[in-house]
C-alpha positions in Angstrom: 47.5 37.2 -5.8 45.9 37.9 -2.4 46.0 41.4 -2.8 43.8 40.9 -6.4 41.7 39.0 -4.5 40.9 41.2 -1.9 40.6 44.1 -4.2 37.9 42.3 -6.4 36.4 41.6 -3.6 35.7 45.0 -2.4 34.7 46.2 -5.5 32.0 43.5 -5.5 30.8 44.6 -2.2 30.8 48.7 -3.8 28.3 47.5 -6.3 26.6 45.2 -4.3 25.7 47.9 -2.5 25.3 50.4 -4.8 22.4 48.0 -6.0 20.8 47.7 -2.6 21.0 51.8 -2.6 19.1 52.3 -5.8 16.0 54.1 -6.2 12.7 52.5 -6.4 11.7 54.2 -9.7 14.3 51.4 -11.5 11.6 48.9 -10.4 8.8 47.7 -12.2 6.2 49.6 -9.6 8.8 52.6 -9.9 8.7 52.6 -13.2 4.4 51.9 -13.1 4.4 55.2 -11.1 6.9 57.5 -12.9 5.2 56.6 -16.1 1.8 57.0 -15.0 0.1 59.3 -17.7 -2.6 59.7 -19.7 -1.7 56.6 -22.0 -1.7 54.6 -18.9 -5.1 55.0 -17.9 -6.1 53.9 -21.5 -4.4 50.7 -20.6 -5.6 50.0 -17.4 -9.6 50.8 -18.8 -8.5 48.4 -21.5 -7.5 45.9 -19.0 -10.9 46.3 -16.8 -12.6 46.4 -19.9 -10.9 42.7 -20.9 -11.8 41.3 -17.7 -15.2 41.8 -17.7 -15.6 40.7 -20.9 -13.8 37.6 -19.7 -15.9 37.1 -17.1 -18.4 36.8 -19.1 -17.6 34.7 -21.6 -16.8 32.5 -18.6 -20.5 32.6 -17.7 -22.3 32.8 -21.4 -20.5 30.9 -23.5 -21.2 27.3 -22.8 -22.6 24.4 -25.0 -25.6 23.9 -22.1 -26.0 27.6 -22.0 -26.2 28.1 -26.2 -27.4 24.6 -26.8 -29.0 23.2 -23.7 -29.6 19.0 -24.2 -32.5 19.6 -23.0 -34.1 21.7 -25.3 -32.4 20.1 -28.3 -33.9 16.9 -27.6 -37.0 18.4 -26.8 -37.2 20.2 -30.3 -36.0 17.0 -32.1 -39.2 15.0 -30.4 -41.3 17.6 -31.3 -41.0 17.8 -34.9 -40.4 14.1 -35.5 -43.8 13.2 -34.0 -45.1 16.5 -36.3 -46.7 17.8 -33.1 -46.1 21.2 -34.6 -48.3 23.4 -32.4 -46.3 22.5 -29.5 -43.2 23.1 -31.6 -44.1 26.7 -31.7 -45.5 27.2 -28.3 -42.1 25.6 -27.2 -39.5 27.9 -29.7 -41.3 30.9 -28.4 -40.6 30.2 -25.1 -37.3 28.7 -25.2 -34.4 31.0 -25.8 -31.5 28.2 -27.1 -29.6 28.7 -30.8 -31.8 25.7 -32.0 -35.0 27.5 -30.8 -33.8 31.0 -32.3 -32.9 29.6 -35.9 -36.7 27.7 -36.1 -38.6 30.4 -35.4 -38.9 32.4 -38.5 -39.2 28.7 -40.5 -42.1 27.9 -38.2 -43.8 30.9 -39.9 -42.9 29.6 -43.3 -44.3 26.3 -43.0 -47.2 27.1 -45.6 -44.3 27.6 -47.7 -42.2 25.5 -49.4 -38.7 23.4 -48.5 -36.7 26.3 -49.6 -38.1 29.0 -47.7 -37.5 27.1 -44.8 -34.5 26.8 -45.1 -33.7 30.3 -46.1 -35.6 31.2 -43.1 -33.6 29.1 -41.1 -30.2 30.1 -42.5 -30.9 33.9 -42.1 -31.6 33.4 -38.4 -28.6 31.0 -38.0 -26.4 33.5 -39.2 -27.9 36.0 -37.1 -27.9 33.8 -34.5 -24.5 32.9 -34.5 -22.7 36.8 -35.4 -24.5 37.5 -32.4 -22.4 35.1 -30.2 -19.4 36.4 -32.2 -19.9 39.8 -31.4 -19.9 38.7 -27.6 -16.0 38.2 -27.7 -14.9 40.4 -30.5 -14.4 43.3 -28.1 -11.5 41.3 -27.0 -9.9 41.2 -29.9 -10.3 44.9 -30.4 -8.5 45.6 -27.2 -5.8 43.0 -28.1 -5.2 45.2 -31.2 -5.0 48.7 -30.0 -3.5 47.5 -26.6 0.3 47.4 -28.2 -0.7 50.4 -30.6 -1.5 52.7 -27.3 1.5 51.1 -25.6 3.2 52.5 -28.2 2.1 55.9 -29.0 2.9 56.1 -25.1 6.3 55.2 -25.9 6.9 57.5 -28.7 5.4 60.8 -26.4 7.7 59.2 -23.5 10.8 59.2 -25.6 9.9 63.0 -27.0 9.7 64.2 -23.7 13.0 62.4 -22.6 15.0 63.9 -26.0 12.7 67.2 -25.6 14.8 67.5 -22.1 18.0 66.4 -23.7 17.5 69.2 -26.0 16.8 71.9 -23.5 19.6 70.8 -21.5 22.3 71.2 -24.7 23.0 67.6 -24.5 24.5 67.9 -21.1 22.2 65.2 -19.7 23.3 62.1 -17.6 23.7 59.4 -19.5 21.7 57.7 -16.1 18.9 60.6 -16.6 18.3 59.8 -20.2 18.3 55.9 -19.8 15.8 56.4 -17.1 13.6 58.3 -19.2 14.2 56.0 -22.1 13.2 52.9 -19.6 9.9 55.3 -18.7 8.6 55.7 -21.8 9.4 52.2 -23.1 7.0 50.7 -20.1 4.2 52.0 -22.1 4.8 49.1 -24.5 5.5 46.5 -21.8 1.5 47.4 -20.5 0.2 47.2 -23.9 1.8 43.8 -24.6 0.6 42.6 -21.1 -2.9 43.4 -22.4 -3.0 42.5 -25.6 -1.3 38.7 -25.3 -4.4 37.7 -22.7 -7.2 39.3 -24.3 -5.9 37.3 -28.2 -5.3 34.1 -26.5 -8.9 34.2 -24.4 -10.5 35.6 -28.2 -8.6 32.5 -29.7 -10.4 30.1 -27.4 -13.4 31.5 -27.3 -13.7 31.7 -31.0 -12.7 28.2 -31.8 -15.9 27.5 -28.7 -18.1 29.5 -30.4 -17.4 28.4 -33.5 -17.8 24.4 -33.0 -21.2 25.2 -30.6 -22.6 27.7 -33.7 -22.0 24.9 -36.2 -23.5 22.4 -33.9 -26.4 23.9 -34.0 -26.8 24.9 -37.4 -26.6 20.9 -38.1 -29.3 20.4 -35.9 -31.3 23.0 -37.5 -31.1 22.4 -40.7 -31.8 18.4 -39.7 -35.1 19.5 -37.6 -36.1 22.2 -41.1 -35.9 18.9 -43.4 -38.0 16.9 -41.1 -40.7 19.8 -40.8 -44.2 19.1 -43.2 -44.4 22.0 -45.9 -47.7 23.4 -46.3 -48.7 23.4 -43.3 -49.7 26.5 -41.1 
């Protein structure tokens, strides 16, 4: 008993050792650096790429940034008290969604009801795909970050069977693993990019989204308000 003991013991301390004598390349940084290509530099661009774009979406997309109080009141006081010369003066000047979608009604006002509206729709819409296309870059990188990770994978593993070939199957089993583990990191970098850049597109869309429909409401509540025939 003591004997089987002692010899499982010293075979735990062989591999114990063995473990602490393995090469770096088996490691995450190892394997960073041995599969360090040309499908790698995609994914780190992609990954600078995402965190600008973060960073600004952090900055620019805010309700008092897209629809300031201020201005939203101000506009509201405006046109209820018909003091439409300053309503202009103050739309051409102010740069919030509410003062975007006015400005081509304001021009319409000779017009009738509808083509206010329609005035006010168009720039809306215009108004708000612009704020869309501010984050939709992350969502681009989120889809082609797995797709590059795994075109990376696929070269990886024809180079690793390539050299299998070459060799007439006489490879290490420890060689070809390695290789395998190489080229299958390409996918682990595009997942790690693509699973931040959705979930910061999902937030930001769902922000976007409730702040662009906010301000349509308030729009289309400020066009009904507006005298028609005016210029």
């Amino acid at each position: 008993m003591l004997a089987g003991v002692a010899i499982v013991g010293v075979m735990a301390s062989e591999a114990l050792a063995q473990a602490a004598e393995a090469p770096q390349s088996g490691r995450l940084w190892g394997l960073f650096k041995d599969s360090f290509d040309f499908f790698t530099i995609l994914l780190i661009l992609g990954s600078l790429v995402g965190m600008t774009v973060v960073f600004v979406c952090a900055i620019e997309i805010r309700e008092n940034k897209i629809m300031p109080e201020a201005s939203v009141r101000r506009v509201r006081e405006l046109a209820r008290t018909q003091r439409i010369d300053e309503l202009k003066e103050f739309v051409l000047k102010d740069t919030s969604y509410v003062s975007n979608a006015l400005r081509p009604a304001l021009v319409h006002l000779e017009s009738d009801r509808v083509a206010l509206r329609e005035a006010a729709e168009l720039a809306a819409s215009e108004e708000s795909a612009k704020w869309f296309r501010k984050i939709e870059i992350l969502n681009v990188i989120g889809n082609l970050g797995p797709l590059i990770g795994l075109a990376g994978t696929v070269w990886g593993m024809i180079l690793a069977f390539t050299s299998l070939g070459e060799a007439g199957g006489q490879t290490q089993a420890a060689n070809l693993s390695l290789g395998i583990s190489k080229a299958l990191f390409h996918t682990l970098l595009g997942l790690c990019l693509a699973i931040p850049c959705l979930f910061v597109f999902g937030l930001y869309r769902s922000i976007v989204d409730r702040i662009c429909t906010r301000g349509m409401m308030v729009a289309s509540e400020i066009v009904e308000i507006l005298p028609v025939g005016k210029k």
